[in-house]
C-alpha positions as CSV (number, residue, x, y, z in Angstrom):
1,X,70.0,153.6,136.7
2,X,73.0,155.5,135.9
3,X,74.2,153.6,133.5
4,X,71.0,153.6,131.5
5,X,70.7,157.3,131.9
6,X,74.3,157.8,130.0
7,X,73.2,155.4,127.3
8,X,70.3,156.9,127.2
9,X,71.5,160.2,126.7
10,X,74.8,158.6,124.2
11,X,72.2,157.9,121.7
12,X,70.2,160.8,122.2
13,X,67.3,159.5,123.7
14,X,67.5,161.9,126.3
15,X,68.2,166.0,126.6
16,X,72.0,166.2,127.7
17,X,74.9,168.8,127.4
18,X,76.2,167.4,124.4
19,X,74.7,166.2,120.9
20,X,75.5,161.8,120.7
21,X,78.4,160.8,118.8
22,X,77.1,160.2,114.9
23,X,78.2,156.3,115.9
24,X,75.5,156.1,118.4
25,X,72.8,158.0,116.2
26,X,73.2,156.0,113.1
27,X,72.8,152.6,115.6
28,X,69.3,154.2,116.8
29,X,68.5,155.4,113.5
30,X,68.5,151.7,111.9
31,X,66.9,150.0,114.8
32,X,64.4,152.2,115.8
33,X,63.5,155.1,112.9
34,X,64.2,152.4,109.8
35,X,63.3,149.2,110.3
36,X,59.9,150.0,111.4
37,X,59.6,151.5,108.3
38,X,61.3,149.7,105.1
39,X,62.1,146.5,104.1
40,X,64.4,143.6,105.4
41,X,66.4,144.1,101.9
42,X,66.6,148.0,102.3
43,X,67.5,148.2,106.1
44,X,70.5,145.7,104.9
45,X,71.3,148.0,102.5
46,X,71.4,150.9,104.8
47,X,73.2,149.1,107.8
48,X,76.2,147.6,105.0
49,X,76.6,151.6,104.2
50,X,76.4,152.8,107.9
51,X,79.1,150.1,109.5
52,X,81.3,149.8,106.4
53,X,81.5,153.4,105.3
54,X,79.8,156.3,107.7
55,X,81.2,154.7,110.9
56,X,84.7,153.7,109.9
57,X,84.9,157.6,108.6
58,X,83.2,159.8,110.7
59,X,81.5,158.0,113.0
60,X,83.4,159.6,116.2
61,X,82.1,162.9,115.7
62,X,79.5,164.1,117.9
63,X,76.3,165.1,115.6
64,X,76.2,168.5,116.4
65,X,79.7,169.3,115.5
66,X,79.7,167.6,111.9
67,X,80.7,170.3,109.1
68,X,81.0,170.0,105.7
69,X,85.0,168.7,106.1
70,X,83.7,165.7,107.7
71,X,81.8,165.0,104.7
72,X,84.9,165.2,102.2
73,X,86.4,163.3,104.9
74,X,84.2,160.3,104.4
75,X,84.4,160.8,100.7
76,X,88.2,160.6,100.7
77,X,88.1,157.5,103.1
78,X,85.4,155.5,100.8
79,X,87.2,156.8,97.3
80,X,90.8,156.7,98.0
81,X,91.5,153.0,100.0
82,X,93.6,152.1,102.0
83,X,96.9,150.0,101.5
84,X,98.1,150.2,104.9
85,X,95.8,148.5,107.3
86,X,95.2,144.9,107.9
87,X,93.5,143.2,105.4
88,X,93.7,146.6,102.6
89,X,90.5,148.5,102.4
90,X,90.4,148.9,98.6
91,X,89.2,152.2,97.1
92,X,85.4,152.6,96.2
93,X,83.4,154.1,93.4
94,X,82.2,157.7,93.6
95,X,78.9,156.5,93.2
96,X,79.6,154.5,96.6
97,X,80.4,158.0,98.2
98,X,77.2,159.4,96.8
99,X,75.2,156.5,98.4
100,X,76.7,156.7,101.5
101,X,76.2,160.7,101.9
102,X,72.2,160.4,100.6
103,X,72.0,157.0,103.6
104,X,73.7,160.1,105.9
105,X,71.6,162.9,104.7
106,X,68.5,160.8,105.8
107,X,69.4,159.6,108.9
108,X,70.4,163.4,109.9
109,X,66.9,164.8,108.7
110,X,66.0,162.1,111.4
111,X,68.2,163.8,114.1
112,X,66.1,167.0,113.5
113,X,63.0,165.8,112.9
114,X,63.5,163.9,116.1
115,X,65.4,167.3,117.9
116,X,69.1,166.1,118.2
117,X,69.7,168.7,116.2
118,X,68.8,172.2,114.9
119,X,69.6,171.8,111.4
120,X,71.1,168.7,109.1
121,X,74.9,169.8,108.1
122,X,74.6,168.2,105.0
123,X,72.4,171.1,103.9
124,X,75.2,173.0,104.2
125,X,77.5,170.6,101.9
126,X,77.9,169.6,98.6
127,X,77.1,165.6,97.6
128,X,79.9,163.6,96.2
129,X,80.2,164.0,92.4
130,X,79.3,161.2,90.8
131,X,82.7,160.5,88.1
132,X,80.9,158.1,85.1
133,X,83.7,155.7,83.6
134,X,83.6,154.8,79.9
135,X,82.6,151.4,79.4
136,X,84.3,149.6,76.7
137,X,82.2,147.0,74.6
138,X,83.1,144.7,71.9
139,X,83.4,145.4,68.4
140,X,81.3,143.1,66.3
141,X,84.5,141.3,65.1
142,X,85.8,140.7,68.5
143,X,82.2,139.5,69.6
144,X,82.4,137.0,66.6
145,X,86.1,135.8,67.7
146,X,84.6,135.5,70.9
147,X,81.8,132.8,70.3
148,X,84.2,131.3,67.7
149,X,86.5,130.5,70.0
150,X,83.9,128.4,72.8
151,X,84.4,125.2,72.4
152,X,81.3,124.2,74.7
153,X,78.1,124.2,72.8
154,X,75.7,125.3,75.2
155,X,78.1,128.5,76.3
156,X,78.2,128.8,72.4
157,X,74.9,129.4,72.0
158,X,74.5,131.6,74.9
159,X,77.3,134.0,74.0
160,X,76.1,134.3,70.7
161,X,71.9,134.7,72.2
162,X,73.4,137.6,73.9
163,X,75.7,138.9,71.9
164,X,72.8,138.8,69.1
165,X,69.4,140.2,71.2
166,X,71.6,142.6,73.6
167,X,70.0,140.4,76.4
168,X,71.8,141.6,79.5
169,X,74.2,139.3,81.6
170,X,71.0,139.3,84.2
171,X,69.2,138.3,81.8
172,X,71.0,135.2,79.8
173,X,71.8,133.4,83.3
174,X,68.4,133.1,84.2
């Protein structure tokens, strides 16, 4: 009885002294808030951002001491990389940051809509910046080198469908 009483009160199932760790939240969040209520393909999408973004970050931190540090925390982690740990946790988009903090944002207007908490810290933060990269494209005379040079007919006249229409890469494999 014990026992269940202190994982009942981890998760934040039950009143206790202290908020649950974000860890335990986000685990309750996907199991019993989400996947009641979205699809098998979006609860996926949610749990990939949870255990290999929130978690790894700032997953230690008890929900009611979150601040907006812990949030450029996780940003750092999920943009900068890591070179040093076993196997090398390469650095991430800011777009992936932006994901993760909306997936974090939701689960915490969860935590107060369900009581955990008084108010959801990320109101009090600012959302990761989203940093837009140049894409470079082909010049037409690079396009034309490009189909030129395929030997294979088929790939031929698929590079040259796409290049010609715009199709998008989606859209030519199909």
């Amino acid at each position: 009885m014990k026992d269940k009483k202190l994982e009942y009160e981890r998760s934040g199932r039950m009143p206790s002294q202290t908020t649950p760790y974000l860890k335990d939240w986000l685990d309750r969040w996907l199991d019993e808030i989400v996947k009641p209520r979205l699809r098998p393909s979006t609860l996926a999408t949610y749990r990939s951002v949870v255990e290999a973004l929130i978690k790894p970050a700032i997953g230690g931190v008890r929900l009611g001491r979150l601040e907006p540090k812990h949030f450029r925390m996780m940003e750092e982690y999920i943009t900068k990389g890591d070179d040093t740990c076993d196997p090398p946790r390469r650095p991430r988009s800011s777009a992936t940051a932006g994901s993760a903090w909306r997936t974090l944002h939701k689960a915490l207007d969860d935590a107060v809509k369900e009581g955990i908490i008084e108010s959801n810290p990320c109101d009090r933060a600012e959302a990761p910046r989203v940093v837009y990269t140049e894409r470079k494209i082909l010049t037409p005379a690079q396009a034309g080198q490009l189909i030129n040079a395929e030997t294979d007919v088929m790939w031929h006249l698929m590079w040259r469908l796409a290049y010609e229409t715009g199709m998008r890469q989606g859209s030519v494999l199909v």
